[in-house]
N, C-alpha and C positions, 0 to 999 in steps of 0.2 A: 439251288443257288441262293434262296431267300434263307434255307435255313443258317449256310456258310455265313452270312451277311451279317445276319442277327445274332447267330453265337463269337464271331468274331469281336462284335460290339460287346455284348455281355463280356468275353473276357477283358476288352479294353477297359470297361469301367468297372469292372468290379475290380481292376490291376490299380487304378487312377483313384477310385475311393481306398482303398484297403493301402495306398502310399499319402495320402492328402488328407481325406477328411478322419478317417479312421486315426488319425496320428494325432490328430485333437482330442479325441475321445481314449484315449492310451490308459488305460492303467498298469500303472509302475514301469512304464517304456513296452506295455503289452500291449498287441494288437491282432484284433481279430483275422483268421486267414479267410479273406473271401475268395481268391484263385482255390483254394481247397475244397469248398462249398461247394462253386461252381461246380469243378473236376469230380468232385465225389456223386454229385447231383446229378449233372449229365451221364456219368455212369451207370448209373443204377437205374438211372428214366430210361437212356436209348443203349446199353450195352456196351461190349467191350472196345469196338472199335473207335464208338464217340469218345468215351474215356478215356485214351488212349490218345487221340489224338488233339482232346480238350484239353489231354494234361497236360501233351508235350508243350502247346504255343502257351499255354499260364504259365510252365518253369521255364518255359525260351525268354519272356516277357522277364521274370523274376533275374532270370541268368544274366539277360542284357544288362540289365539296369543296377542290379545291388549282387550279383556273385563271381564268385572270385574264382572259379574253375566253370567255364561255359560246357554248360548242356548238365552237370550236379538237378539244380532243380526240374531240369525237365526230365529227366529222367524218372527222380523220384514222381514227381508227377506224373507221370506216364504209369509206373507202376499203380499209384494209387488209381488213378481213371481206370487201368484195364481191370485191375482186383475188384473195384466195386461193380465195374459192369458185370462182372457174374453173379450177381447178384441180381440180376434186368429177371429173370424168371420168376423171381417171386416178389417182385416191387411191385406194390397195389397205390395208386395214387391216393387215395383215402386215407392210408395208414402212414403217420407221419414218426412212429416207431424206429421201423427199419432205415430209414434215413437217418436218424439222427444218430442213432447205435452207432449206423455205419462212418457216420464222420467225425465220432468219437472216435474210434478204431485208425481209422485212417489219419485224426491229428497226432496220435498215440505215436503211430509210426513213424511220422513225420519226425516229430521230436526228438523220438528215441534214432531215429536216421541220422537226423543232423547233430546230435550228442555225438554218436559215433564217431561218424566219418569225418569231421569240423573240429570238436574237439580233444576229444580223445584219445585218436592218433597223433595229437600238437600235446600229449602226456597230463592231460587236465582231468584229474580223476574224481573231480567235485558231482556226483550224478545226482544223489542224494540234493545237493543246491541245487541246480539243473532241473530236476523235477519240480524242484518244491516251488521256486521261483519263477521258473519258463515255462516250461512243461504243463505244467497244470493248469495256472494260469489263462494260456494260452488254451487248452481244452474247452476250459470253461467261459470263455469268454466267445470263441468261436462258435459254441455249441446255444448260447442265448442268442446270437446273430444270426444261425440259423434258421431258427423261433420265423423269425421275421424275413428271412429271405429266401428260403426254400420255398414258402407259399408264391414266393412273385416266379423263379424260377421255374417252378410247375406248372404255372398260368402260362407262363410266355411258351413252353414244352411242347402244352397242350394246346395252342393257337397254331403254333407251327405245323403240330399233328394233322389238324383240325385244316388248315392251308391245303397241304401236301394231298389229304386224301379228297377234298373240292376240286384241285388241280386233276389229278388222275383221274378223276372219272367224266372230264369233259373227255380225253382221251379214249377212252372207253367205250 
């Protein structure tokens, strides 16, 4: 229950900074995806099913509030959660690598997702723009925010971990 309570909250504020504060700090109307971090994070820390389920309430959150076909970003979110949770078997907390690979990868998608299905279907065949402008951008800006908030993400992880297994062994 404590863990539901505290990733509920994480995705509340990481939804709340990444619309507010992060829109101060925008370069060229870009902004970093903290629901991505999250979703990618918890993936790859507790597996497919957190992923999965991280994703969907980050793109629920996304859909409610700024999309224009409800349940688009939860979906993709969901997908990205559950892809990087299979990657939970060789995630070593120490190596800060394979994280960040992975949410290169998974913003890659992201963007080339929503090029797709957003605008490219609506006959906009600028991808070339698209990349150079959003795309990248947006890579690279998310990938330094990382830097700095995967370490907090992994702490809170491993506190929870750290909860969970104190709990059970009163049980025991």
């Amino acid at each position: 229950m404590k863990r539901k309570l505290v990733v509920g909250l994480l995705i509340f504020i990481c939804f709340l900074l990444q619309c507010t504060v992060f829109h101060a700090f925008a370069f060229g109307n870009i902004v970093p995806n903290l629901m991505l971090i999250l979703t990618a994070s918890f993936g790859f820390m507790r597996g497919e099913k957190s992923g999965l389920l991280i994703g969907f309430f980050s793109g629920l959150f996304i859909d409610i509030f700024f999309g224009e076909v409800l349940g688009f970003y939860a979906l993709l979110y969901m997908y990205i959660g559950y892809t990087n949770g299979k990657f939970n078997r060789i995630f070593y907390p120490e190596d800060i690598k394979l994280p960040m690979a992975l949410i290169i990868v998974s913003d890659l998608f992201y963007g080339v997702t929503c090029y797709i299905l957003l605008f490219l279907m609506r006959t906009k065949f600028h991808f070339s723009y698209y990349f150079i402008h959003i795309i990248l951008p947006e890579i690279v800006y998310t990938t330094f925010i990382t830097i700095f908030l995967y370490p907090i993400i992994l702490w809170i992880n491993q506190r929870l971990e750290d909860s969970e297994q104190r709990s059970a062994k009163k049980f025991v």
